[in-house]
C-alpha positions as CSV (number, residue, x, y, z in Angstrom):
1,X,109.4,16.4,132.7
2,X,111.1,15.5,129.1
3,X,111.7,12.1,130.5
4,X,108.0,11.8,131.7
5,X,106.9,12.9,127.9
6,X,109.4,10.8,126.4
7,X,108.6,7.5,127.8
8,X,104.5,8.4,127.0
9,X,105.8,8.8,123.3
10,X,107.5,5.4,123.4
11,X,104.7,3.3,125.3
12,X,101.8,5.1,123.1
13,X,98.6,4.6,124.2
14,X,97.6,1.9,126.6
15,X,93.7,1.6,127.4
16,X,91.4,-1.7,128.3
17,X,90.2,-3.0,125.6
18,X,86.6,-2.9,124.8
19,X,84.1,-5.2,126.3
20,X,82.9,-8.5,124.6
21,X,79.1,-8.1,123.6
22,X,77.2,-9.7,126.3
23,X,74.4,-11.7,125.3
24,X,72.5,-11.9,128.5
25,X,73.5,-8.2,129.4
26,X,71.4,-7.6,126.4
27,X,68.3,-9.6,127.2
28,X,67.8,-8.4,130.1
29,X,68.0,-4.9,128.8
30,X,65.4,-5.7,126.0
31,X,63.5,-7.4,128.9
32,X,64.0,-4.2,131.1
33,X,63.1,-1.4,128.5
34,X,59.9,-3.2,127.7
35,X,58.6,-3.7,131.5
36,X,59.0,-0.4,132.0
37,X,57.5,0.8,128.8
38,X,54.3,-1.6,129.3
39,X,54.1,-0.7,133.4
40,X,54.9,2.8,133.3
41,X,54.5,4.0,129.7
42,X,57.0,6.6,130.3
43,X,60.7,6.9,132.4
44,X,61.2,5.0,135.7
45,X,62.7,7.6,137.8
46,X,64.5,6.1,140.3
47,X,66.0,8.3,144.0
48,X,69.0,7.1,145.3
49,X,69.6,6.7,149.4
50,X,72.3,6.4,150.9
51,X,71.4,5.3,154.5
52,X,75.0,5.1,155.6
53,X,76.9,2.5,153.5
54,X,80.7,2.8,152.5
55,X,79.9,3.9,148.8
56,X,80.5,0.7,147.5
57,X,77.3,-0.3,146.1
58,X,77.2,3.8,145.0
59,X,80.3,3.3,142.5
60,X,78.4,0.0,140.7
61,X,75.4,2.7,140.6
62,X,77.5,5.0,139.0
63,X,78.5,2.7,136.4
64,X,75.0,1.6,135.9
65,X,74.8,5.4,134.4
66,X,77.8,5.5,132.4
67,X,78.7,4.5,128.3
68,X,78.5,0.6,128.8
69,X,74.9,-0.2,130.5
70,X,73.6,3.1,129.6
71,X,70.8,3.2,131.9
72,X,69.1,6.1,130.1
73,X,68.7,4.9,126.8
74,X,66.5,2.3,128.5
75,X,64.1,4.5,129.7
76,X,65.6,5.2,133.4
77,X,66.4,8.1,135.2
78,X,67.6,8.6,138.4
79,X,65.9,11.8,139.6
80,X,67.2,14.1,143.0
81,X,63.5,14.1,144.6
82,X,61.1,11.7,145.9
83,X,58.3,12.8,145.3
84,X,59.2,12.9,141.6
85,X,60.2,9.0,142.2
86,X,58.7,5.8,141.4
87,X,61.4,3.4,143.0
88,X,63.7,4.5,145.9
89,X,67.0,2.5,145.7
90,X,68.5,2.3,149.3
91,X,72.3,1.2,150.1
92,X,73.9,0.6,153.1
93,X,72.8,-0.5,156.5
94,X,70.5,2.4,158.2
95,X,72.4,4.8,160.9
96,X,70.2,6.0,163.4
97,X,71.5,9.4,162.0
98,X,69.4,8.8,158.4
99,X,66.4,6.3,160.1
100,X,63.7,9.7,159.8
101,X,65.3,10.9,156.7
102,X,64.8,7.6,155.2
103,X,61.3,7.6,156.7
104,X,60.5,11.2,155.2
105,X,62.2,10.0,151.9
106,X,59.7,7.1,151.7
107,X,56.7,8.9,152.6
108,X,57.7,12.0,150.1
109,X,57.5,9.2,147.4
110,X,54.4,8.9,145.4
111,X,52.4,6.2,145.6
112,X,52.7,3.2,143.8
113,X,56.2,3.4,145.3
114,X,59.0,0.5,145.0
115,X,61.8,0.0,147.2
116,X,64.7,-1.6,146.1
117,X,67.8,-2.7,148.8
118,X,71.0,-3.1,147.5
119,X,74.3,-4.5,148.8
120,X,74.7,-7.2,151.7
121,X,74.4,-4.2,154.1
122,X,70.8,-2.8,153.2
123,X,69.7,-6.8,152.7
124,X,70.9,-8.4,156.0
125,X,72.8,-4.7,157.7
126,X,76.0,-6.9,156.6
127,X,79.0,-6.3,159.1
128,X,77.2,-3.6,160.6
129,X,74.5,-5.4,162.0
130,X,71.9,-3.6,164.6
131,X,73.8,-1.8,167.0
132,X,73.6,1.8,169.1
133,X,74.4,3.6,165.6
134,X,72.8,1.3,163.0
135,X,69.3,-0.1,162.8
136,X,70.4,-2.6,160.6
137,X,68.8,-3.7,157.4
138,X,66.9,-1.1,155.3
139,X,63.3,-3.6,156.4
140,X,63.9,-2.6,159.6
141,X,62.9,0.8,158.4
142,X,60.9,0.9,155.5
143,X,59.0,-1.7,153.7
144,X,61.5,-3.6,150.6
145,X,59.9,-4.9,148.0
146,X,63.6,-6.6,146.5
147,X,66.9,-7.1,148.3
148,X,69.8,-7.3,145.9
149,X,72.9,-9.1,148.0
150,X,76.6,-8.3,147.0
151,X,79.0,-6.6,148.3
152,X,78.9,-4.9,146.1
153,X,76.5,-6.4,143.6
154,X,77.6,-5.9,139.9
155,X,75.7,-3.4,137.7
156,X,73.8,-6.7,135.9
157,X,72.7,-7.5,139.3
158,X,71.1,-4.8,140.1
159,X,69.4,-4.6,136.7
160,X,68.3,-7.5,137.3
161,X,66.6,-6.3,140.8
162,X,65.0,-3.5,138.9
163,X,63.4,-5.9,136.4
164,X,62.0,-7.6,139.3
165,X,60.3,-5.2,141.1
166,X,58.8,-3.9,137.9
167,X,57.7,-7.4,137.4
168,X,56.4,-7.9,140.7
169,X,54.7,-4.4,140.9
170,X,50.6,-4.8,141.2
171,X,49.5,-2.8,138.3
């Protein structure tokens, strides 16, 4: 133990260093904040589905929410019912397992709903494909409005996703 303490004395403190300001990271973010202000006038409150991926595209979500994007200071919230939801955000390809809790999920959701597909799984059902477990892509199930590949896609990607289907939402 004294040798454990003694050589975290001697080394000192060792962290990343911080990020370089990102330019486009902050336009999109003023570009984001402002869509949702003009089409919504309030929070987007987003639900989160997982339809059976390998928590890959849920670790980029969870950075989305943490000190560097800071979803919440933009005016998003993600929200742990549908039917107080205005976008479902739906990783992973769909196992048979979650196919009618996906369907309940999406009709619980208030209408004008969005549905957003994220990673290479809920776009295309990635190496899963449609088999006796999976039904593949999250289309397969539900109507998508935007399919954001990666696997997984960044945080900024999936911003970017968001921004679309604001943009693209019939007001």
């Amino acid at each position: 133990m004294y040798q454990l303490l003694r050589q975290i004395a001697k080394t000192g403190i060792v962290s990343e260093p911080p990020p370089h300001s990102d330019e486009a990271l902050r336009q999109i973010e003023q570009r984001l904040g402002a869509v949702i202000l003009k089409h919504f006038g309030r929070a987007l409150t987003i639900r989160h589905v997982d339809a059976g991926s390998c928590n890959g595209c849920e670790l980029e979500i969870h950075t989305m929410n943490g000190p560097y994007y800071n979803l919440e200071r933009l005016g998003i919230k993600l929200v742990a019912s549908p039917r107080h939801a205005d976008m479902l955000l739906v990783t992973g390809p769909v196992s048979r397992n979650m196919e009618l809790a996906l369907k309940r999920t999406y009709d619980a959701t208030p209408e004008p709903k969005l549905v957003v597909a994220l990673g290479d799984c809920g776009c295309t059902g990635g190496i899963f494909g449609e088999s006796y477990a999976s039904c593949g892509r999250v289309s397969n199930v539900i109507p998508v409005d935007v399919a954001v590949p990666g696997c997984p896609p960044t945080p900024f990607a999936i911003m970017q996703g968001i921004l679309t289907a604001i943009s693209t939402k019939k007001s």
